[in-house]
PDB file of N, CA, C and O in Angstrom:
ATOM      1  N   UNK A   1       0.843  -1.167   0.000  1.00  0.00           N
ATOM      2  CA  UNK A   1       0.000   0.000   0.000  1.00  0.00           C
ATOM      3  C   UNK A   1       0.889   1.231   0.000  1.00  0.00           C
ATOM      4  O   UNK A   1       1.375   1.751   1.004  1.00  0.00           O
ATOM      5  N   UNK A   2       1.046   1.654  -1.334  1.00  0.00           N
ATOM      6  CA  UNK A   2       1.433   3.449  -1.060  1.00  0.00           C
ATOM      7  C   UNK A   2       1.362   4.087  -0.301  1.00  0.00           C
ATOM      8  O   UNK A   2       2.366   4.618   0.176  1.00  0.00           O
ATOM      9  N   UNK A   3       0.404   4.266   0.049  1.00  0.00           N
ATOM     10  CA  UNK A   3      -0.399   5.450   0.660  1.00  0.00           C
ATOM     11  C   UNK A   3       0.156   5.272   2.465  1.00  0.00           C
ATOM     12  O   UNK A   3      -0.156   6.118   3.303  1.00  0.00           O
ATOM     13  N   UNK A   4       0.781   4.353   2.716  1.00  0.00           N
ATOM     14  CA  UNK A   4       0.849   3.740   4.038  1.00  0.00           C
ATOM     15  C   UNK A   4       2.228   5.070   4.775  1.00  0.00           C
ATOM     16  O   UNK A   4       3.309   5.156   4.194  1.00  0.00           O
ATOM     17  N   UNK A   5       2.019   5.697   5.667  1.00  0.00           N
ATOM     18  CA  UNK A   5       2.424   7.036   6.371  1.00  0.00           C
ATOM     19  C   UNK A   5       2.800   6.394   7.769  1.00  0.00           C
ATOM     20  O   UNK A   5       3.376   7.321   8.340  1.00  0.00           O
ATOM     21  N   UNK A   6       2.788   5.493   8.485  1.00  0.00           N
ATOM     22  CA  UNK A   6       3.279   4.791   9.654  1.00  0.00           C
ATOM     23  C   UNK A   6       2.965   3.651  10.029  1.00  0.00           C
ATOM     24  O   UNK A   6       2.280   3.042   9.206  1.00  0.00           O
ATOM     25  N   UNK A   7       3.201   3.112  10.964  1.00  0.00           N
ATOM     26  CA  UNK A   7       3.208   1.404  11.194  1.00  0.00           C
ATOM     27  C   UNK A   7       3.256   1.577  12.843  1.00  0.00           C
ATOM     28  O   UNK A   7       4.176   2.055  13.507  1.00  0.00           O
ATOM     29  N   UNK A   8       2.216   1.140  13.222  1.00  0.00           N
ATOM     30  CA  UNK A   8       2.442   0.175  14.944  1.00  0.00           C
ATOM     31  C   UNK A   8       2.750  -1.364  15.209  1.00  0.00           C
ATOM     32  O   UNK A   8       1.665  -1.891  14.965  1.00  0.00           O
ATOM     33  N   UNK A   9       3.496  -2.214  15.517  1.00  0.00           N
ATOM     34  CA  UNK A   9       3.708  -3.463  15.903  1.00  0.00           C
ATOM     35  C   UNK A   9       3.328  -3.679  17.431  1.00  0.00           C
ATOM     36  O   UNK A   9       4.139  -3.402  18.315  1.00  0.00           O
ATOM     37  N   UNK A  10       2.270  -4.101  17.665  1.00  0.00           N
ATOM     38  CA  UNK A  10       1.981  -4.524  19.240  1.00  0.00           C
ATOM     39  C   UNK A  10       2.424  -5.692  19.475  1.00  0.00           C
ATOM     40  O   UNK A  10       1.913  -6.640  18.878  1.00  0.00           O
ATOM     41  N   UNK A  11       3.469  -5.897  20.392  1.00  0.00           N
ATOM     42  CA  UNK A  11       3.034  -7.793  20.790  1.00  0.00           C
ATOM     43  C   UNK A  11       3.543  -7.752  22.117  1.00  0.00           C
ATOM     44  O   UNK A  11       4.298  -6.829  22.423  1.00  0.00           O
ATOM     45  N   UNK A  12       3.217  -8.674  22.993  1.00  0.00           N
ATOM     46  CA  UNK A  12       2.961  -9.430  24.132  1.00  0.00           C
ATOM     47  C   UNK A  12       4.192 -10.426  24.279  1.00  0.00           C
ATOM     48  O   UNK A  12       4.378 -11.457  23.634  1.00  0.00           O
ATOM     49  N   UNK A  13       5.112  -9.795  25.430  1.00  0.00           N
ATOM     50  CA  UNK A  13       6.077 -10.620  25.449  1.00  0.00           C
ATOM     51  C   UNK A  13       6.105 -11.128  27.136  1.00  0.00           C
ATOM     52  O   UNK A  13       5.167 -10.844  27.880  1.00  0.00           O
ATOM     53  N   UNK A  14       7.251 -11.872  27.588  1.00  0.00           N
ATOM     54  CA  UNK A  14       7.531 -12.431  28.765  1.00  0.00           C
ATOM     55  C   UNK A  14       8.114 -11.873  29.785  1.00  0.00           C
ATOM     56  O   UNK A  14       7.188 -11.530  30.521  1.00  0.00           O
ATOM     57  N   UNK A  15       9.104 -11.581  30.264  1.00  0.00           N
ATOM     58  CA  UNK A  15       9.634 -11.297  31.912  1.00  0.00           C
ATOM     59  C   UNK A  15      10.349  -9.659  30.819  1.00  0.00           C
ATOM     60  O   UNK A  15      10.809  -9.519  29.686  1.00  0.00           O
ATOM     61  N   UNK A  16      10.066  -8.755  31.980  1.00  0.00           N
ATOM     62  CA  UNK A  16      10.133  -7.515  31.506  1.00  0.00           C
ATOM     63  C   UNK A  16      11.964  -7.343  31.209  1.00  0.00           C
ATOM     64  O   UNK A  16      12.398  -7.187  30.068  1.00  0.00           O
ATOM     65  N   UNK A  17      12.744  -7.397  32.265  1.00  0.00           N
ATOM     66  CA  UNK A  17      14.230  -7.304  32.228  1.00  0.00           C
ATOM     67  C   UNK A  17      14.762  -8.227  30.913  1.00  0.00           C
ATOM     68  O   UNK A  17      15.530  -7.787  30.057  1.00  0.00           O
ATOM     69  N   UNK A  18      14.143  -9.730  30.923  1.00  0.00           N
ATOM     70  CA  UNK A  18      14.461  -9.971  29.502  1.00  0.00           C
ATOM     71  C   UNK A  18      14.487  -9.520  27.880  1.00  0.00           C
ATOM     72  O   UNK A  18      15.209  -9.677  26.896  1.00  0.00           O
ATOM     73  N   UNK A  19      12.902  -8.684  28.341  1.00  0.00           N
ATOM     74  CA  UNK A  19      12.557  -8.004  26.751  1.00  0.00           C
ATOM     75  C   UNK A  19      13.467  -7.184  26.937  1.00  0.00           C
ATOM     76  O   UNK A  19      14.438  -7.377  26.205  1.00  0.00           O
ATOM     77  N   UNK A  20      13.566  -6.153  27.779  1.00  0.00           N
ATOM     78  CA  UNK A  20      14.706  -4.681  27.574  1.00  0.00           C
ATOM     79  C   UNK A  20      15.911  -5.096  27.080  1.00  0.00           C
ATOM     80  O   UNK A  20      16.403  -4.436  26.165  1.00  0.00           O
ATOM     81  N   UNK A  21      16.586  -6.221  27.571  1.00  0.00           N
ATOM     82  CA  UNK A  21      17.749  -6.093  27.388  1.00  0.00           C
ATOM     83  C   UNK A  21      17.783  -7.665  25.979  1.00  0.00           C
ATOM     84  O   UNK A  21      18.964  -7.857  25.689  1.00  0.00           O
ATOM     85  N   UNK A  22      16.958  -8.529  25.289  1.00  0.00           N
ATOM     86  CA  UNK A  22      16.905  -8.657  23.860  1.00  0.00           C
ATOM     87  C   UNK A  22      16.861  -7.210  22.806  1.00  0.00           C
ATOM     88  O   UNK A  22      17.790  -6.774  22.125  1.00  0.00           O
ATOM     89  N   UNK A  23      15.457  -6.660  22.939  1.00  0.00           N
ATOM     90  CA  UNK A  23      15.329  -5.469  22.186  1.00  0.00           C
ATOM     91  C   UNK A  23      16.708  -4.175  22.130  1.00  0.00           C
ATOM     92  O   UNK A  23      17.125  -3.488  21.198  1.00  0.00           O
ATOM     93  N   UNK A  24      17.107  -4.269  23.563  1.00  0.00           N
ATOM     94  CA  UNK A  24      18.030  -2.982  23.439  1.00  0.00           C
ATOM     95  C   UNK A  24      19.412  -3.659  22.530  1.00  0.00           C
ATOM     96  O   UNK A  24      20.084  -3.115  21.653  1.00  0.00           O
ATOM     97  N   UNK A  25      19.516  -4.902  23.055  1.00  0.00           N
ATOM     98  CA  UNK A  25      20.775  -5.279  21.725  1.00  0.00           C
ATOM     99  C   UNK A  25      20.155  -5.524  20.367  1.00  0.00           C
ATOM    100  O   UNK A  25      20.778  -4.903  19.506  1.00  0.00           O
ATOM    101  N   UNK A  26      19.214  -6.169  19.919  1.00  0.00           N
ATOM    102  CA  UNK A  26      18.513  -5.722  18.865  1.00  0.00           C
ATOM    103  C   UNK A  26      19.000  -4.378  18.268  1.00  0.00           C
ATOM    104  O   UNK A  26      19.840  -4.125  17.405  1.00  0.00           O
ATOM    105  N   UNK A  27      18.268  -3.681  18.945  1.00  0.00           N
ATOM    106  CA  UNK A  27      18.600  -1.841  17.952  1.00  0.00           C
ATOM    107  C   UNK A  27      19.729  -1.045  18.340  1.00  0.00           C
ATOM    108  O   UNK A  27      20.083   0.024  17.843  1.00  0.00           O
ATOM    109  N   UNK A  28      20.357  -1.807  19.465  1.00  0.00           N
ATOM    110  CA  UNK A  28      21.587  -1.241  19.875  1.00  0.00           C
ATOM    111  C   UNK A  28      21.532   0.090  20.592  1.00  0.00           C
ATOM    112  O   UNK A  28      22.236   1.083  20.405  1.00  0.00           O
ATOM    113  N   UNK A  29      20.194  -0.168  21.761  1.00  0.00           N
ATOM    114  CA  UNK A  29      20.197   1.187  22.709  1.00  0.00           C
ATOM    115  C   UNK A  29      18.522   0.902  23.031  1.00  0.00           C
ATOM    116  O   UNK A  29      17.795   0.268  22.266  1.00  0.00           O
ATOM    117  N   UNK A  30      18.174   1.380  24.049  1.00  0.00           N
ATOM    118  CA  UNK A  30      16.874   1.054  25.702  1.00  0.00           C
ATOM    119  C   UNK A  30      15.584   1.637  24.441  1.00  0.00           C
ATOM    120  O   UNK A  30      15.643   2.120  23.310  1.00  0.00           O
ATOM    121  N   UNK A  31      14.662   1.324  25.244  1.00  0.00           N
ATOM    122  CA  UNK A  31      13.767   1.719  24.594  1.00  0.00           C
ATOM    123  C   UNK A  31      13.486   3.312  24.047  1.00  0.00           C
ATOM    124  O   UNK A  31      14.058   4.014  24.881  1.00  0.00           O
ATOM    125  N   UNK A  32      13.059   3.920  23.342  1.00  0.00           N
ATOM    126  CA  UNK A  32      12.323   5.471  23.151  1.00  0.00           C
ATOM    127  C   UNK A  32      11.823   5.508  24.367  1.00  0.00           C
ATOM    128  O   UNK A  32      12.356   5.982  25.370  1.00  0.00           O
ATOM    129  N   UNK A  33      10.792   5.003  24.270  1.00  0.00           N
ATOM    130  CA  UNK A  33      10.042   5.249  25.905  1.00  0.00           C
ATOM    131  C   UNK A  33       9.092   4.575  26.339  1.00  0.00           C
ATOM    132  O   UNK A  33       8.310   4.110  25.510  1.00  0.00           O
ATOM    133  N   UNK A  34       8.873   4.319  27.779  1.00  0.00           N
ATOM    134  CA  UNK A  34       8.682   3.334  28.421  1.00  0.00           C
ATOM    135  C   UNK A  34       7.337   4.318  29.781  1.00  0.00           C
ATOM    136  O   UNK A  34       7.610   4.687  30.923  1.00  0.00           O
ATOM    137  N   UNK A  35       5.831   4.477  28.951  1.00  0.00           N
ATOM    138  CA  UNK A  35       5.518   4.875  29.636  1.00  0.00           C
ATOM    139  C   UNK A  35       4.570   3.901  31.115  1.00  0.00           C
ATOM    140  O   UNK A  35       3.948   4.429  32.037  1.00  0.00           O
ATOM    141  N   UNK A  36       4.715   2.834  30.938  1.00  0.00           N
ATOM    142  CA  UNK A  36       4.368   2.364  31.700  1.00  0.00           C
ATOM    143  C   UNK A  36       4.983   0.873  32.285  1.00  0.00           C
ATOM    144  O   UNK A  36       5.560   0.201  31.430  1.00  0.00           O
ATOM    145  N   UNK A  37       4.921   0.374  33.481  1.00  0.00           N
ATOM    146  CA  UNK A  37       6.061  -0.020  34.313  1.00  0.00           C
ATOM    147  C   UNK A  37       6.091  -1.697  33.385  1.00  0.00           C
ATOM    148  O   UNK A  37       7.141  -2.335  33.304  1.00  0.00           O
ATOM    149  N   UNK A  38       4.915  -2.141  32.828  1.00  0.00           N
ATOM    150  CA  UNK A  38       5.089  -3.063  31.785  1.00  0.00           C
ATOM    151  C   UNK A  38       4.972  -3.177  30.167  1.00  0.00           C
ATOM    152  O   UNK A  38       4.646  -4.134  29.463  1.00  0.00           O
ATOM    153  N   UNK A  39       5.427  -1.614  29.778  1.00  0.00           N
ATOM    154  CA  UNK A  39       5.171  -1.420  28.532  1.00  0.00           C
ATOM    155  C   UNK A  39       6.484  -0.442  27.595  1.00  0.00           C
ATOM    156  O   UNK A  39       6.918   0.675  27.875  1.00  0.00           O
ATOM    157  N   UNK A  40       6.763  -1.113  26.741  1.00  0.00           N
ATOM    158  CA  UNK A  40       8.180   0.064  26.372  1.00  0.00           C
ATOM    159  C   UNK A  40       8.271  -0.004  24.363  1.00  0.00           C
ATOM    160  O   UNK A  40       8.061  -0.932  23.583  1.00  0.00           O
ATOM    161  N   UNK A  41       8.533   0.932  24.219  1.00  0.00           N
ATOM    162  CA  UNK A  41       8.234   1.395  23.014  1.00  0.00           C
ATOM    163  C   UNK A  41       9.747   1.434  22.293  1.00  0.00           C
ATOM    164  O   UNK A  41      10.713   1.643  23.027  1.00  0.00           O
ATOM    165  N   UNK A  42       9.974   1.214  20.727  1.00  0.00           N
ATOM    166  CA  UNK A  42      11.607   1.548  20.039  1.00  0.00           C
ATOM    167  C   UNK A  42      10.448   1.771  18.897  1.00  0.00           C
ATOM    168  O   UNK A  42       9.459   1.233  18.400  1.00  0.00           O
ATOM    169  N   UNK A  43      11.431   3.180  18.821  1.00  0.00           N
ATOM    170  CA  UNK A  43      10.919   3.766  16.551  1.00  0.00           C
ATOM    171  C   UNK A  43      11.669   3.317  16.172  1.00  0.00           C
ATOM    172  O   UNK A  43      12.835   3.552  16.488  1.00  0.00           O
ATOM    173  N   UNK A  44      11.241   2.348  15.198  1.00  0.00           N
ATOM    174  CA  UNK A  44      11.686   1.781  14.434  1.00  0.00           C
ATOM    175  C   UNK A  44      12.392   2.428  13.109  1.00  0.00           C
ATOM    176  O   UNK A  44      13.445   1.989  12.648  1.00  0.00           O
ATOM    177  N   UNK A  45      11.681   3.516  12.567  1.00  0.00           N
ATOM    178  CA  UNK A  45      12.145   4.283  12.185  1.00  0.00           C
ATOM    179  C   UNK A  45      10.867   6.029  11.792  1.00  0.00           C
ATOM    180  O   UNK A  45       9.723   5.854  12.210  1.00  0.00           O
ATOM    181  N   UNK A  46      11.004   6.800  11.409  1.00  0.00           N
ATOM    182  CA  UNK A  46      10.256   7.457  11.663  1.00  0.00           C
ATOM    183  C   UNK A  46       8.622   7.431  10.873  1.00  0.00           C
ATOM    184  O   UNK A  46       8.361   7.442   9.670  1.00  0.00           O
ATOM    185  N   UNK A  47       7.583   7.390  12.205  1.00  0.00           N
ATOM    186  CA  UNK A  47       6.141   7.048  11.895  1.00  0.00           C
ATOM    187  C   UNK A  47       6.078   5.372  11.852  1.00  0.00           C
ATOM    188  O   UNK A  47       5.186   4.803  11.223  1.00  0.00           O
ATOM    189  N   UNK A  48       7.195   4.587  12.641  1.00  0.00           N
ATOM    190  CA  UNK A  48       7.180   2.900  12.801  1.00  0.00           C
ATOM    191  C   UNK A  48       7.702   2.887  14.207  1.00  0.00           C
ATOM    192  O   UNK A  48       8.705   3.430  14.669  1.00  0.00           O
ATOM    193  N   UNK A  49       6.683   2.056  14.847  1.00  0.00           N
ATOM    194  CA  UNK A  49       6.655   1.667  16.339  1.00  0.00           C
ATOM    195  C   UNK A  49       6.956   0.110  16.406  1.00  0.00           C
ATOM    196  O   UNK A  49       6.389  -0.654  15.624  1.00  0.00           O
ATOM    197  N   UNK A  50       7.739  -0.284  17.229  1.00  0.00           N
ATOM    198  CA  UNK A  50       7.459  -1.548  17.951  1.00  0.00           C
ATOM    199  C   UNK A  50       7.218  -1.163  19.107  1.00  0.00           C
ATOM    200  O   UNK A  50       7.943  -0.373  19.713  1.00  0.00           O
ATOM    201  N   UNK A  51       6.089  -1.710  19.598  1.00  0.00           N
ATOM    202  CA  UNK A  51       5.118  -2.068  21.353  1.00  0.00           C
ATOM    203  C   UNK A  51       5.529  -3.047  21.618  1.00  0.00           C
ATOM    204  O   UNK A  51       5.249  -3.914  20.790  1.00  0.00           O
ATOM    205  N   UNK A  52       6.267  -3.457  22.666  1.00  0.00           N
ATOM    206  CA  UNK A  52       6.014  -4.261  23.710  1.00  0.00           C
ATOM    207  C   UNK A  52       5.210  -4.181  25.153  1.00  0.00           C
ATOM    208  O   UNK A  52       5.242  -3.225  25.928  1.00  0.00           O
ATOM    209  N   UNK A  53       4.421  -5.523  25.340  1.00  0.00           N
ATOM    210  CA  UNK A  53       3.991  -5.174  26.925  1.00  0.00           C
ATOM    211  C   UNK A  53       4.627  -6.791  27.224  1.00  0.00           C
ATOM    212  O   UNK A  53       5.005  -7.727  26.519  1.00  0.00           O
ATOM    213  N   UNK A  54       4.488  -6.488  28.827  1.00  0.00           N
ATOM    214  CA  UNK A  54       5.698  -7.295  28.914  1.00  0.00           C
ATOM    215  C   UNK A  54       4.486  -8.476  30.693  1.00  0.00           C
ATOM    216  O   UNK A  54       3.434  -8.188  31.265  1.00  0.00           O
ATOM    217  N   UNK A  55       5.364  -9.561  30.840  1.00  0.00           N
ATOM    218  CA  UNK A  55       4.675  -9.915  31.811  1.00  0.00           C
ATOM    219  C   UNK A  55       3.523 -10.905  31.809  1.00  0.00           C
ATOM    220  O   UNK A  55       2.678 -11.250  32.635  1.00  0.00           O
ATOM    221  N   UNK A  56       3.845 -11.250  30.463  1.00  0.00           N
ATOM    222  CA  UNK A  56       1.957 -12.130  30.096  1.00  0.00           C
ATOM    223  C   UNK A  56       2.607 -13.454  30.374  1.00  0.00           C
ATOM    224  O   UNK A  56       3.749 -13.830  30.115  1.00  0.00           O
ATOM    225  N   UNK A  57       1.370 -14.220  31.104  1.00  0.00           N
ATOM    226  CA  UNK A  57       1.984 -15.809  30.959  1.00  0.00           C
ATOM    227  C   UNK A  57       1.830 -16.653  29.722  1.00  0.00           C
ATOM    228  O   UNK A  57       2.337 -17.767  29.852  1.00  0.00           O
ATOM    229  N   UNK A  58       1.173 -16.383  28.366  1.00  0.00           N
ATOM    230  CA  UNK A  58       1.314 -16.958  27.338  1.00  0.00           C
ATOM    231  C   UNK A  58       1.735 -15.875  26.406  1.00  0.00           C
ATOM    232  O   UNK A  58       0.870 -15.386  25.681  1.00  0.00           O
ATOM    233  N   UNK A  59       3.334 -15.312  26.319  1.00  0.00           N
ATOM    234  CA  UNK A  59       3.338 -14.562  25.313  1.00  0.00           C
ATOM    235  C   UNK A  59       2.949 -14.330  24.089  1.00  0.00           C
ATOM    236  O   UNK A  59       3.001 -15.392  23.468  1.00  0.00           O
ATOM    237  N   UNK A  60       2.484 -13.230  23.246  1.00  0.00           N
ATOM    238  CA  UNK A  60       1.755 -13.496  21.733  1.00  0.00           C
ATOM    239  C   UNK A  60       0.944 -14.279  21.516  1.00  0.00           C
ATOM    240  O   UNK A  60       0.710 -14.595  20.349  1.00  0.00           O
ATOM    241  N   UNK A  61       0.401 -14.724  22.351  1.00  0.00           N
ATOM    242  CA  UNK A  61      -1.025 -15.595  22.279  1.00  0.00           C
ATOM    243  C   UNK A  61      -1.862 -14.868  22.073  1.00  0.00           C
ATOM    244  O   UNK A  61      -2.413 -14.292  23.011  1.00  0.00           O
ATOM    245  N   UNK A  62      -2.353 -14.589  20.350  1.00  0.00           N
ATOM    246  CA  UNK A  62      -2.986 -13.960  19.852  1.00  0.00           C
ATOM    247  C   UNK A  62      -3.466 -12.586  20.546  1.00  0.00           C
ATOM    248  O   UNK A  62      -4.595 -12.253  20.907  1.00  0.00           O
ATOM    249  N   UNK A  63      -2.105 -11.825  20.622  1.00  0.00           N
ATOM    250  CA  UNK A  63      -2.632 -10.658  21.107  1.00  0.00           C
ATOM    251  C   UNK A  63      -1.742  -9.628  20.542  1.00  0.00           C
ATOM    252  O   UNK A  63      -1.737  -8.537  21.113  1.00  0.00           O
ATOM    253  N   UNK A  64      -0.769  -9.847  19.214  1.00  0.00           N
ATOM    254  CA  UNK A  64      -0.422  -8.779  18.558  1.00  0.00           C
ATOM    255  C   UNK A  64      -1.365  -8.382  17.553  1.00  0.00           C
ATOM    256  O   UNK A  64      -2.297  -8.972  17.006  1.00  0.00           O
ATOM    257  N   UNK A  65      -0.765  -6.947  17.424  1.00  0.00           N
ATOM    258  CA  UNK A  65      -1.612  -6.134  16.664  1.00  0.00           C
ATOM    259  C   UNK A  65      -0.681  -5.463  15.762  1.00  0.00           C
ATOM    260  O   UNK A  65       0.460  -5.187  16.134  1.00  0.00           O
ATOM    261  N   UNK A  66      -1.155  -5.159  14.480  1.00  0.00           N
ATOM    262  CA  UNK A  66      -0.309  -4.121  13.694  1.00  0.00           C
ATOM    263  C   UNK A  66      -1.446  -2.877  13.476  1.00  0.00           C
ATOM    264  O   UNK A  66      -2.607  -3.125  13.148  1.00  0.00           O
ATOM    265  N   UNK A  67      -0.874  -1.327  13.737  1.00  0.00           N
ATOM    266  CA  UNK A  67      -1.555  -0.933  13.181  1.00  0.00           C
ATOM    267  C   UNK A  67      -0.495  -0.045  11.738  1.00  0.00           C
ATOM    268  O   UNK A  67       0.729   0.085  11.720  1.00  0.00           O
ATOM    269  N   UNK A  68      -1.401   0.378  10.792  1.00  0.00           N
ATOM    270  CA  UNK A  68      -1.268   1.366   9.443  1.00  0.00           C
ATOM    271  C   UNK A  68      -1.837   2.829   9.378  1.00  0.00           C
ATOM    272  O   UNK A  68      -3.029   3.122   9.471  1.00  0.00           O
ATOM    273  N   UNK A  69      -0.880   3.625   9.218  1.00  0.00           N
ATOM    274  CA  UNK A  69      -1.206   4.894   8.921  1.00  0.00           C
ATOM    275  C   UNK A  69      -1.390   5.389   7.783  1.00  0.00           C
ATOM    276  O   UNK A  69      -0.352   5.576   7.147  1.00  0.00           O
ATOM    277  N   UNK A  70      -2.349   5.674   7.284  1.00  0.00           N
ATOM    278  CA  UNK A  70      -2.510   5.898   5.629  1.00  0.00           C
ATOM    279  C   UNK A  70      -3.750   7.472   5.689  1.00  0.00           C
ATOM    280  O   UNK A  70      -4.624   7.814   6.485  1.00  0.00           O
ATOM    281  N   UNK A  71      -3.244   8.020   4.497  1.00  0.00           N
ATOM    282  CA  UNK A  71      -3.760   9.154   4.380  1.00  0.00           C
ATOM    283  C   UNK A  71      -5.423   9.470   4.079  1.00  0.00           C
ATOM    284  O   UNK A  71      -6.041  10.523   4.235  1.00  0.00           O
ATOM    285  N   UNK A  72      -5.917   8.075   3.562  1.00  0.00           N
ATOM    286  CA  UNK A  72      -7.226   7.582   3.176  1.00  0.00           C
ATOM    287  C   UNK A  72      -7.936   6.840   3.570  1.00  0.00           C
ATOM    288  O   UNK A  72      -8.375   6.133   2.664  1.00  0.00           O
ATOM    289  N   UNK A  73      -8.295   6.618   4.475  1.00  0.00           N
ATOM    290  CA  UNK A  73      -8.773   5.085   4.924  1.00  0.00           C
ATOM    291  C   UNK A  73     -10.217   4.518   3.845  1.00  0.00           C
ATOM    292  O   UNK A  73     -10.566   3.390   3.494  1.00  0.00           O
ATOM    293  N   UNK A  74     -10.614   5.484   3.651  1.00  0.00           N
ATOM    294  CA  UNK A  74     -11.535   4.882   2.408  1.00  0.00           C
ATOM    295  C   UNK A  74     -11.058   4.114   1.196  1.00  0.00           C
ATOM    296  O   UNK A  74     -11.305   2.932   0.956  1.00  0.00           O
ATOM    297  N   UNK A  75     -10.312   4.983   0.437  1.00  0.00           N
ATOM    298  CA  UNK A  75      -9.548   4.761  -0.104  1.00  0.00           C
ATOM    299  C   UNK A  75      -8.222   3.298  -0.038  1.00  0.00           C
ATOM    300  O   UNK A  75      -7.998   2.668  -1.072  1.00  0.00           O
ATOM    301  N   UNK A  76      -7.486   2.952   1.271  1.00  0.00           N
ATOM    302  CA  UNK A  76      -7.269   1.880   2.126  1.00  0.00           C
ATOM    303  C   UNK A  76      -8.199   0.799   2.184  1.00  0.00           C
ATOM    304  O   UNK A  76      -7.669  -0.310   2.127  1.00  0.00           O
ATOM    305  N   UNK A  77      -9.400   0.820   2.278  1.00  0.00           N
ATOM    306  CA  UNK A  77     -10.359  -0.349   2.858  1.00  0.00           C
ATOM    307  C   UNK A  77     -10.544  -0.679   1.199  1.00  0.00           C
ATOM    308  O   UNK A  77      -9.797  -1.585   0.830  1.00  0.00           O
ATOM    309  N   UNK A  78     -11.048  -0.342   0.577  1.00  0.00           N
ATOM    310  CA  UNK A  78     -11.541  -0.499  -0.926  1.00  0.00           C
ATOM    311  C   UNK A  78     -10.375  -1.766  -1.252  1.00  0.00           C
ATOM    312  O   UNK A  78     -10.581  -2.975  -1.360  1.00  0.00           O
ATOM    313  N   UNK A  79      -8.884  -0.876  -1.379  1.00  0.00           N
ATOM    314  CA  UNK A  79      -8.093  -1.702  -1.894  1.00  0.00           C
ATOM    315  C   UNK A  79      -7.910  -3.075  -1.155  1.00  0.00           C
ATOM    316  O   UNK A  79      -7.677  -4.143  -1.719  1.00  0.00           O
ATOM    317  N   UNK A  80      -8.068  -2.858   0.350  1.00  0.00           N
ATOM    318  CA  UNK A  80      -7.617  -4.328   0.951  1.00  0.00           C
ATOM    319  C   UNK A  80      -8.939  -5.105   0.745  1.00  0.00           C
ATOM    320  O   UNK A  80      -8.896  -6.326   0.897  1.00  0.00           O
ATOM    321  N   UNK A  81     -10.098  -4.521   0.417  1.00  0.00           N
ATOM    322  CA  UNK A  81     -11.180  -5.244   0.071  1.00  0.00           C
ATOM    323  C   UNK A  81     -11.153  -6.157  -1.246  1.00  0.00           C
ATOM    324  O   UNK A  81     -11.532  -7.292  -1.533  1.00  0.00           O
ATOM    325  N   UNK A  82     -10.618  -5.267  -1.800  1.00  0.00           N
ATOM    326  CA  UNK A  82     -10.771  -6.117  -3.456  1.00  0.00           C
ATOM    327  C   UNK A  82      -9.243  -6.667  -3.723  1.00  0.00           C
ATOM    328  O   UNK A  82      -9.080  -7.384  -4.710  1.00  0.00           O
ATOM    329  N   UNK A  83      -8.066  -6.344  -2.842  1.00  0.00           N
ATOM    330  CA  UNK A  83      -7.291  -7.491  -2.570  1.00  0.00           C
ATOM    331  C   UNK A  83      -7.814  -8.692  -2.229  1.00  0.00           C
ATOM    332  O   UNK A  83      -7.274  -9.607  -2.851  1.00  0.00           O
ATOM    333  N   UNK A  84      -8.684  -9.047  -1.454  1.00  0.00           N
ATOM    334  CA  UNK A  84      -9.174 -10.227  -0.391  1.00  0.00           C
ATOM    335  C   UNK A  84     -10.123 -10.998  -1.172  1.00  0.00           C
ATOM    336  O   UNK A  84     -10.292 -12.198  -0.959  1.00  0.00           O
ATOM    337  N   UNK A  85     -10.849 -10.250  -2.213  1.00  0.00           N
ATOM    338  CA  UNK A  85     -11.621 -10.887  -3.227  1.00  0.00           C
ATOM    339  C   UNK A  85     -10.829 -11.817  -4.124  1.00  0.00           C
ATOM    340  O   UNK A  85     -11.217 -12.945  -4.430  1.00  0.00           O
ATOM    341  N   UNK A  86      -9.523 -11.183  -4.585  1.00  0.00           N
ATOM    342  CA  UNK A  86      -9.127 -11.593  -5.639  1.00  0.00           C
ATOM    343  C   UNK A  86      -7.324 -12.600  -4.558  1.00  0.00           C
ATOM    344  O   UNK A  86      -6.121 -12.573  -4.817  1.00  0.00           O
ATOM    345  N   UNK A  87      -8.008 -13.193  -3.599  1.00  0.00           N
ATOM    346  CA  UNK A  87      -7.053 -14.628  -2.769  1.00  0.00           C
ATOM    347  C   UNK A  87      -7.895 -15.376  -3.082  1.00  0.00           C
ATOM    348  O   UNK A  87      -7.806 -16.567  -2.784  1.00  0.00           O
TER     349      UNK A  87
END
């Protein structure tokens, strides 16, 4: 999708000190920000998020989310509509 202007990645991970310190070697530095005591955020790059929340006893057990920033959402739904027709 063209039109696509930012990206959220939500997912649901395990013991909080573990995620910080996978992710921070991942991108090579702590989260952007961490507004809550089980939740911490890295831009991925600008208008792209990765979310973590941290602490769940079945991590990612169907509880990530992506979201899309697009300038149209009408425009957006149409196309992923008549993408889905034509699987």
């Amino acid at each position: 999708m063209a039109d696509v202007r930012g990206m959220t990645i939500a997912l649901n991970a395990g013991e909080f000190t573990e995620v910080l310190d996978f992710y921070t070697l991942v991108f090579g530095h702590g989260p952007d920000t961490a507004p809550l005591d089980d939740f911490l955020e890295w831009q991925i790059c600008p208008g792209s998020w990765l979310q973590i929340s941290t602490g769940h006893d079945r991590p990612g057990a169907n509880n990530a989310r992506v979201r899309l920033e697009v300038d149209n959402i009408e425009v957006s739904v149409k196309r992923l509509t008549l993408s889905l027709i034509h699987i």
